[in-house]
N, C-alpha and C positions, 0 to 999 in steps of 0.2 A: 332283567336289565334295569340298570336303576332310572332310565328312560322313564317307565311308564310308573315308576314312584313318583317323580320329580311330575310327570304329568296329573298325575291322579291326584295328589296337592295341588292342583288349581294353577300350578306354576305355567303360565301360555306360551310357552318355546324354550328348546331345551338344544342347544347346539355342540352335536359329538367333532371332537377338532381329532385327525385322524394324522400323524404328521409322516406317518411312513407313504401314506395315497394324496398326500399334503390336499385333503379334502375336506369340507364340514357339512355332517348330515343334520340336516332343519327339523327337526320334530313338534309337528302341533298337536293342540288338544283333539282333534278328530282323528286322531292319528294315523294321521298322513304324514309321510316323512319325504324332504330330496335332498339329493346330494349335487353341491355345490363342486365345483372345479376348480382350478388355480383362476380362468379369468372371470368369475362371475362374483356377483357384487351380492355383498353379506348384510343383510339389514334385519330387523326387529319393530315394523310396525307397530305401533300399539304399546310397545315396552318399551323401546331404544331411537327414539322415531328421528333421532337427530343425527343416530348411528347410519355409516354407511362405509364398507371396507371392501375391495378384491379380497378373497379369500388369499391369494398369493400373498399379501401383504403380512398373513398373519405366521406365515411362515420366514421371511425374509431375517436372513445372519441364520437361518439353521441349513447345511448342508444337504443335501438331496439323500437320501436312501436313509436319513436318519431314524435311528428307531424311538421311540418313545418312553424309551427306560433308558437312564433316569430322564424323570420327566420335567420338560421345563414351562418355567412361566412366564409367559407373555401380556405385560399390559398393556391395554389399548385405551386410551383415553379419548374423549370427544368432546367437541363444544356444547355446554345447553344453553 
């Protein structure tokens, strides 16, 4: 999984956006990983530290049961 590439490069969180379980699993460098729900709140300590989003939000305008092919793209912009 290209998870533990992205980890093994030093890269310190690696977030799988899953839009069918409209979920995002968190992966750190110890690899430990959780999965986030539509009401819980998506942050990046340490990388994105100004970031802070519902996971639901990152779904919002995509329909429920949608499947992830073709796949789309969402930007999220934040204050620094």
């Amino acid at each position: 999984m290209k998870v533990m590439e992205y980890l093994g490069a030093d890269v310190q969180v690696v977030w799988v956006v899953d839009p069918e379980t409209r979920t995002v699993t968190v992966h750190l460098p110890d690899h430990s990983a959780r999965t986030l729900q539509s009401d819980d709140i998506l942050t990046a300590p340490g990388v994105l530290d100004t970031f802070s989003a519902t996971v639901s939000t990152l779904f919002e305008g995509i329909p429920p049961g949608h499947s992830s092919q073709p796949r789309q793209t969402r930007k999220i912009t934040t204050q620094w």
